[in-house]
C-alpha positions in Angstrom: -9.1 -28.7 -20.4 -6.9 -31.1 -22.0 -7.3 -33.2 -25.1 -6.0 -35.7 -23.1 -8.2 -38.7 -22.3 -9.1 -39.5 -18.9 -7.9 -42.5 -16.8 -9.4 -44.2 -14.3 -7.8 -45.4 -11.2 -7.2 -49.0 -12.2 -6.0 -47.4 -15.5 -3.5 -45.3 -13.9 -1.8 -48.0 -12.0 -1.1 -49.5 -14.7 -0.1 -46.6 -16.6 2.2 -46.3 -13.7 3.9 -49.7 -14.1 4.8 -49.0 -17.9 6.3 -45.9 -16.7 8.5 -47.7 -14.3 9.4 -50.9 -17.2 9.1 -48.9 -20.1 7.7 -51.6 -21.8 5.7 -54.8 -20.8 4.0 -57.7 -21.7 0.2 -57.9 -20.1 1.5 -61.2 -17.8 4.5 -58.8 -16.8 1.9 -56.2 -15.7 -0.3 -58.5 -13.8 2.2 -59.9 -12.0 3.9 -56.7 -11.6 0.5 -54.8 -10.4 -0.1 -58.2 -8.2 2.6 -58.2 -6.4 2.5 -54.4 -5.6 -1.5 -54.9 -4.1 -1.5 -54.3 0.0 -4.7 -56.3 -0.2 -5.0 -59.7 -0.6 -7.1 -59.4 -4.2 -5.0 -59.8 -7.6 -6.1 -58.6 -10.5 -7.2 -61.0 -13.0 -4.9 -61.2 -16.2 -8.4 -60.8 -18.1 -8.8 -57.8 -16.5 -5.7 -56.1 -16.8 -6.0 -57.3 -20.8 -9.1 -55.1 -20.9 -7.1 -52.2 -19.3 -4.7 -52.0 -21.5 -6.6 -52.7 -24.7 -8.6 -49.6 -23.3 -5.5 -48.0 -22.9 -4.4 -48.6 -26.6 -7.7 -47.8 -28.1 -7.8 -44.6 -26.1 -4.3 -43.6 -27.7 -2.0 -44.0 -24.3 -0.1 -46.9 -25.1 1.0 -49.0 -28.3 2.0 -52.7 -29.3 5.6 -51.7 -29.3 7.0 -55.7 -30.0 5.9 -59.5 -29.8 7.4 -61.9 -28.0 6.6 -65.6 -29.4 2.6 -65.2 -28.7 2.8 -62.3 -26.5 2.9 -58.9 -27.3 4.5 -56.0 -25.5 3.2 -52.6 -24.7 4.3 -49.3 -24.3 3.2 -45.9 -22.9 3.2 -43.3 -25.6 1.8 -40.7 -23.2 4.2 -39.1 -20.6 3.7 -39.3 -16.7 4.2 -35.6 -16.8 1.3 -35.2 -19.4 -1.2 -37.8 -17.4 -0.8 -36.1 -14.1 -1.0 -33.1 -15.8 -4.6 -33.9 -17.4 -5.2 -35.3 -13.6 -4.6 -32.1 -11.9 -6.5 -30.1 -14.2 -9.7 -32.2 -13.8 -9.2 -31.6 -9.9 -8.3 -28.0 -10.2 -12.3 -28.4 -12.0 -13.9 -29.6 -9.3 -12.4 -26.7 -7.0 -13.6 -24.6 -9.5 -9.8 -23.5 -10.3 -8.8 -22.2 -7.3 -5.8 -22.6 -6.2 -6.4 -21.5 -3.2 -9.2 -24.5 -1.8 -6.7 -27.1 -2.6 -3.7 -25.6 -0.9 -6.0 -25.0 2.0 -7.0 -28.8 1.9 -3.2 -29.9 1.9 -2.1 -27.7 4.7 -5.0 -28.7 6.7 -4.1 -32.7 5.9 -0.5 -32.5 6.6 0.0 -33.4 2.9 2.0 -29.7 1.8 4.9 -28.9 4.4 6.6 -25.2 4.2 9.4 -26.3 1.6 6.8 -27.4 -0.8 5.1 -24.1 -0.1 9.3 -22.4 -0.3 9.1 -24.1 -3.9 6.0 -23.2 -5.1 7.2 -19.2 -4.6 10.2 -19.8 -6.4 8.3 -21.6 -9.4 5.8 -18.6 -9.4 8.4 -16.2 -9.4 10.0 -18.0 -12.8 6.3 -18.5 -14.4 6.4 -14.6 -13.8 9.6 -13.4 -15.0 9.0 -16.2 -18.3 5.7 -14.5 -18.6 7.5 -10.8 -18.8 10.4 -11.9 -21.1 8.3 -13.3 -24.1 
């Protein structure tokens, strides 16, 4: 598996948000992850300070600036990395097959035959990268 650290849900979302402003202050992200909730609950600004002092001690984002008493965060870790980490802990639980998640998509409507179109094409380049090096 990944060095990678794991993220939990909550710490996702707001990974997500950075992603999207590149950089933010904690206010910015509360307000930001606040106004994106389809549930009546905000997040408290104490929590989301916790988040992402989690996030910085774990090595996913850094103080990037201040802004008079505020200071602004970054990601440092890539979507395409996170995800990444994501999908390998959930190929874990299938116990790396392929296979049982593709089955699990088709059966919830959630992989259509273009994504399925795509995936052959991306196997067939893994393949021929694979033979060339």
């Amino acid at each position: 598996m990944s060095d990678q650290p794991k993220l939990s849900k909550l710490e996702f979302r707001v990974m997500e948000f950075l992603w999207r402003a590149k950089e933010a202050s904690i206010r910015e992200i509360t307000e930001g992850l606040t106004v994106g909730e389809s549930t009546q609950r905000s997040l408290a600004y104490t929590t989301v300070q916790t988040v992402v002092y989690r996030l910085e001690e774990k090595g996913v984002v850094r103080r990037s600036g201040k802004v008079g008493n505020f200071h602004i965060f970054a990601p440092i870790v890539s979507r395409d990395k996170a995800q990444r980490r994501l999908l390998d802990e959930l190929m874990g639980f299938f116990g790396g097959k392929g296979k049982l998640v593709m089955a699990h998509l088709i059966e919830t409507g959630e992989l259509t035959l273009d994504d399925v179109k795509e995936a052959e094409d991306l196997l067939k380049q893994s393949r021929r990268r694979r033979k060339s090096e």
